[in-house]
N, C-alpha and C positions, 0 to 999 in steps of 0.2 A: 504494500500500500504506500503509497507518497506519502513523506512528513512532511512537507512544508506544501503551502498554497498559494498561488498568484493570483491577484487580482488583475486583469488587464484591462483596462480603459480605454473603451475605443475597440473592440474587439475584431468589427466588422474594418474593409478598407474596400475603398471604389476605385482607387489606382491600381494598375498591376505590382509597381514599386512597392504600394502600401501593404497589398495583399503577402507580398514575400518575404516582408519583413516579417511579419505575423506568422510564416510558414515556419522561419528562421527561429524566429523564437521560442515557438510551442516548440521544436525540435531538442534546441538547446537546454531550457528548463525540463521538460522530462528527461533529457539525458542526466539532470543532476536529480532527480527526485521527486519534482512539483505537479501538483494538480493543479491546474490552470480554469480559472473563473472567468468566462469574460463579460463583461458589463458594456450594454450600451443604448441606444436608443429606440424604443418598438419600432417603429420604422425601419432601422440598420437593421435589426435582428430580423425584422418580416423580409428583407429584401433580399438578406445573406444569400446565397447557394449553402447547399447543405454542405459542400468540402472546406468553409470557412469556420462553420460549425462545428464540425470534425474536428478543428485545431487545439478548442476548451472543452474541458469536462462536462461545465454546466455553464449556464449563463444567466445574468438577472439585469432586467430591466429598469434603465438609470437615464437620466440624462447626463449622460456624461460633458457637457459642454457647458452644464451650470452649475459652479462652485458651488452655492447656496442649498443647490435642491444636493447634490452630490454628500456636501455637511451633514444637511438631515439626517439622509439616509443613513450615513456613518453611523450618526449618533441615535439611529432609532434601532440598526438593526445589528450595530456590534458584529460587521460579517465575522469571522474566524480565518480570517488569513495576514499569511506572512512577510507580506512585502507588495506593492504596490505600483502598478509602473505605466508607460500608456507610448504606443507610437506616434502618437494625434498632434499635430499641433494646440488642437483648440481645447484637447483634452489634458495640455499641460500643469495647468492650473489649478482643474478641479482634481487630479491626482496630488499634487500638493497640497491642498484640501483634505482629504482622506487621508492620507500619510500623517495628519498635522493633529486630526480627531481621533486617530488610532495608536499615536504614538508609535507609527513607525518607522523606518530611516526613509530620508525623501527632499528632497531640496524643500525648503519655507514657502510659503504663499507669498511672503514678502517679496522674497530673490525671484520668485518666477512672474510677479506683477511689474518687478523692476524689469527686468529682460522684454516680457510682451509689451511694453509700454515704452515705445523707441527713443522717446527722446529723453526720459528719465534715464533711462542704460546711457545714453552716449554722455548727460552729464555728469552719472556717477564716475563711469571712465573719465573724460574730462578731468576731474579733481583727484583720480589716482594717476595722473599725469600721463597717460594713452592720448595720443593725435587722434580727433575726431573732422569731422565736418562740421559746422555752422548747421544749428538746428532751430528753427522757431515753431511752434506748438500754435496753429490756427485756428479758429475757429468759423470764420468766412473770411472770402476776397479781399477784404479793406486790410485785416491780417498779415496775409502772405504779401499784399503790395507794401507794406510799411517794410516788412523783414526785406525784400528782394531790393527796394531802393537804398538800403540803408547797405545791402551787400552787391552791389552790382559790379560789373555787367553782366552777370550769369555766366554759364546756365545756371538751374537748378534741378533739383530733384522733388517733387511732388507725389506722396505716396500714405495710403493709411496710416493712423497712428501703429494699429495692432493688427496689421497684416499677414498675408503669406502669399506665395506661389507667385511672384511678381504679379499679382493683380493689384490694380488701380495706378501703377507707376507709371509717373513719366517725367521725361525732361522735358525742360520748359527752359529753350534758348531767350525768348522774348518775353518781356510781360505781357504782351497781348494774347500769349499762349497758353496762360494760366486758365482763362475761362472751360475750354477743351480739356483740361484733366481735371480741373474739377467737375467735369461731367461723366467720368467716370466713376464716381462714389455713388453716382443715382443708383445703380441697378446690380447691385452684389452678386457675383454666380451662386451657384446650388455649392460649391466649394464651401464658400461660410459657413456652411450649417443654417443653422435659425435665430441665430447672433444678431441682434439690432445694429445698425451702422452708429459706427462711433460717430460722434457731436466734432469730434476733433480730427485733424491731420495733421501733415507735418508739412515743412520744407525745408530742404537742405539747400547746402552749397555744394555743386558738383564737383567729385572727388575724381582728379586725371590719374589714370593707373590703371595697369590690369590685374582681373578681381578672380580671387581666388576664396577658395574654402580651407577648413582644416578639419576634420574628421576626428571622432577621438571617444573616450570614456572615464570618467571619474574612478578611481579606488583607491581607498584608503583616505579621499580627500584632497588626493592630489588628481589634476587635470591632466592625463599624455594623452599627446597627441600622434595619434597611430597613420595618419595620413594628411597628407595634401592634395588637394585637387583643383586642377586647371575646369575653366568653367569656357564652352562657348558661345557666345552670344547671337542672336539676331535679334530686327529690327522690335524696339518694343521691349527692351529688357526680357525676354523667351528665350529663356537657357534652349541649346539644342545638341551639346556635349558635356559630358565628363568625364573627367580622364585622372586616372593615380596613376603614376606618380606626374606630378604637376609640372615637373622639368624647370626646376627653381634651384641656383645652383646652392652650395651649401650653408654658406654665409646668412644668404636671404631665406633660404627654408628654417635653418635655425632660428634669426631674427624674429619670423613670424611666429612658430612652434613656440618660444618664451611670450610673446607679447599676447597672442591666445591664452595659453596656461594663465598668467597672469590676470587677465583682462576676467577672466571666469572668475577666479578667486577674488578679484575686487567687488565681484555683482554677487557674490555669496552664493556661489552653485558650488554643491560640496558631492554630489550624487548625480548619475545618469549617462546617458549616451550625449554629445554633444556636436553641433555644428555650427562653424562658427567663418563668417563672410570675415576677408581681408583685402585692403588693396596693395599691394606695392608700387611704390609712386618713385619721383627726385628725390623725396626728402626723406624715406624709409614706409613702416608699416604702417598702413592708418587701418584702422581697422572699423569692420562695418557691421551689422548685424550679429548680434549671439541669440542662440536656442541650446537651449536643453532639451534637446530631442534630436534625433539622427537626422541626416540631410535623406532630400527626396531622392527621385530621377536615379534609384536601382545606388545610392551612395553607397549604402552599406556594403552593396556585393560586389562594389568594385573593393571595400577596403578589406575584406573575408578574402578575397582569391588574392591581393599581394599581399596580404600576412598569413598566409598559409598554415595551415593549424589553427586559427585564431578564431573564436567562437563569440562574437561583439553579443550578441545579447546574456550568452553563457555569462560572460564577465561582469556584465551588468546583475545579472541575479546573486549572481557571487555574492555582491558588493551589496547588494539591499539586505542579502540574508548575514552580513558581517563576517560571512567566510574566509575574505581575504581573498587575495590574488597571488598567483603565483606568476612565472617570468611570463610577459608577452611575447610571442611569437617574430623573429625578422623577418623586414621586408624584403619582398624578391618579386618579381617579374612586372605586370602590367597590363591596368583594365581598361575600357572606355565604354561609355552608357553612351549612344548616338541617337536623338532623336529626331524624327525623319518629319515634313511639314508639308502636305500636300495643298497646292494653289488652289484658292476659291473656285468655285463651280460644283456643278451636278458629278458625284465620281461616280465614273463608266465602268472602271476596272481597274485592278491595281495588277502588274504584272513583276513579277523576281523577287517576291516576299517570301516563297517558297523556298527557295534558295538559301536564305538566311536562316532561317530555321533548321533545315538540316546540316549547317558549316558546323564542323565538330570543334570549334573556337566558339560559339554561340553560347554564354549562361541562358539568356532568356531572352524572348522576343514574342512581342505584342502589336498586334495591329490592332488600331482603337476608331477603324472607319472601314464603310463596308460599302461596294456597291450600291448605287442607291440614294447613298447617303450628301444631302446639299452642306458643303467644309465654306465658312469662314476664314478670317484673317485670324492667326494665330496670333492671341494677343494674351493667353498666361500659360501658367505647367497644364492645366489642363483641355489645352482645345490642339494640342498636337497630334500630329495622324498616328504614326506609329515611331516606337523604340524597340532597339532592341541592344543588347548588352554582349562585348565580348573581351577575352581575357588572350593574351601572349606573355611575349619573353622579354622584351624590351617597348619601349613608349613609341621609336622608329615604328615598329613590327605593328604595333597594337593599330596605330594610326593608320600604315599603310592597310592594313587590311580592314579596318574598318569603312575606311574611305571606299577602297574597290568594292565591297558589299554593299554600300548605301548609293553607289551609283547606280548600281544594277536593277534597282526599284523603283520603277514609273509609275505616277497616278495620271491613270488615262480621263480627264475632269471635262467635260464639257462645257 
């Protein structure tokens, strides 16, 4: 019988990335012992497939996206388990929440309010002396034109206070440009959840650099940093690569690895799976977004296949259950997550997807549009056509054959 219990938050996922994580986990934890609970929304759990179902023992019905209702429940129904944890963005919080009424190890609701709440993180950094960007905290148009004339000429950055998945971002070279991204905050995707739109937003000062992540897991309190990752962009801030190892030589991959570590321990994340935006610029590391939660877009399984051996959620449960860690595994070889963007119109047919699928270099690969189906302007992580994920020997190798694979896949669109 299992001695210990997990609670998982968030149990269901609608990304393929999400869903794998969640494979990865339930996998890991029962290999050490646990019977796994997963908690989530009637809805999520009506919608699941049954193979997601399959990954927890039992499951119970929660809002997992409202600290409040989440609290209650805690304190009404005492579950019996051992540790607490969630893949979720939105579900960060109210697992801090539960942890907090349970008394069990978990980052604070304070450090995880600090983080989701963008411009409090970049001023608590700010005063432990981390380069930030210029950040003003608005609340309509008159706002952001005080902040933007006082820091001009631009650009800037215009984006949720408590976001994710590059939605509602944008740069704003002009101020007459401003009105256009704030018209993005009108109409949230089904991604949010049932979250009310924040009263507030941001703007920053455009940060010149190119932007990378750093991948990683808390134990014992201490932050390592288990990977870097190169990010690639298209039009619209729409990641559409990631690649380990980041190809930063070692000086600046150091540089950042300390100022991440760091920058964690000053926001008071003491626990969890972590990722964490950096740019490298002229003047060294500035650093950009922290989460305590794993990066999306298949992150984890590119940082699993270069540290071979290495069980990211295994180490995570370790550390909630006080186990300790033992050495982590070295890095070797080299992953890339490619996501593929098929141009607007009617699709006719997609042709050499087949192909990738059976490359025996393939982890995973998803097509997420179907004959049929009328494709928009990919404009966040969730409205691209298909990914798929593969692993090699070197970052050269990885590239090149990613590249030849992703060529070979036409959307015939109308």
């Amino acid at each position: 019988m299992p001695d210990v219990t997990l609670l998982v938050m968030g149990s269901t996922a609608m990304t393929p990335w999400g869903r794998d994580q969640i494979r990865r986990l339930s996998r890991q934890a029962r290999r050490r012992g646990a019977r796994l609970l997963g908690a989530d929304t009637p809805e999520n759990l009506r919608a699941a497939p049954e193979e997601q179902h399959s990954l927890v023992d039992d499951v119970v019905e929660l809002d997992v996206h409202d600290p409040a209702a989440c609290r209650a429940w805690a304190a009404r129904t005492r579950p019996r388990v051992d540790a607490v944890l969630t893949i979720r963005e939105l579900s960060v919080l109210p697992t801090a929440v539960v942890c907090d009424e349970l008394g069990l190890r978990g980052n604070t609701p304070e450090a995880v309010t600090l983080i989701r709440n963008k411009d409090l993180c970049r001023q608590r950094l700010r005063e432990a002396g981390f380069a930030q960007p210029l950040t003003e905290l608005c609340k309509d148009a008159a706002d952001a034109e005080r902040f933007m004339d006082g820091t001009g000429p631009g650009p800037w950055i215009v984006k949720p206070r408590d976001g994710l998945a590059s939605i509602g971002v944008s740069r704003v070279d002009r101020p007459e440009q401003l009105a256009g991204a704030l018209a993005k905050f009108a109409a949230p995707p089904a991604a949010m959840g049932s979250l009310p739109p924040s009263p507030y937003f941001l703007v920053e000062t455009y940060v010149e650099g190119e932007e990378y992540s750093a991948e990683g897991v808390v134990t014992g309190g201490v932050p390592r940093v288990l990977a870097l990752t190169r990010k690639g962009m298209a039009h619209g801030f729409v990641e559409v690569s990631q690649r380990v190892p980041a190809g930063l030589d070692a000086a600046t991959a150091s540089a950042a690895g300390e100022a991440v570590a760091g920058a964690l321990t000053a926001a008071g994340v003491r626990h969890g799976v972590f990722h964490v935006e950096f740019w490298v610029t002229a003047a060294g590391i500035v650093l950009g977004e922290l989460h305590d939660r794993g990066g999306g877009d298949y992150i984890h399984a590119l940082v699993e296949h270069t540290r071979p051996g290495l069980e990211l959620y295994g180490t995570l449960v370790d550390d909630l259950l006080g186990r300790g860690a033992g050495p982590l595994p070295g890095a070797a070889g080299a992953a890339r997550a490619e996501f593929l963007v098929a141009p607007p119109g009617r699709l006719r047919a997609v042709r050499g997807w087949d192909e990738i699928g059976r490359h025996p270099a393939v982890i995973a690969a998803h097509l997420q549009v179907a004959p049929g189906d009328t494709i928009g302007a990919a404009k966040d992580s969730y409205t691209r056509s298909a990914v798929f994920v593969a692993g090699g020997d070197s970052p050269d190798d990885i590239d090149a054959l990613v590249t030849g694979l992703a060529s070979g896949v036409v959307f015939d669109v109308g």
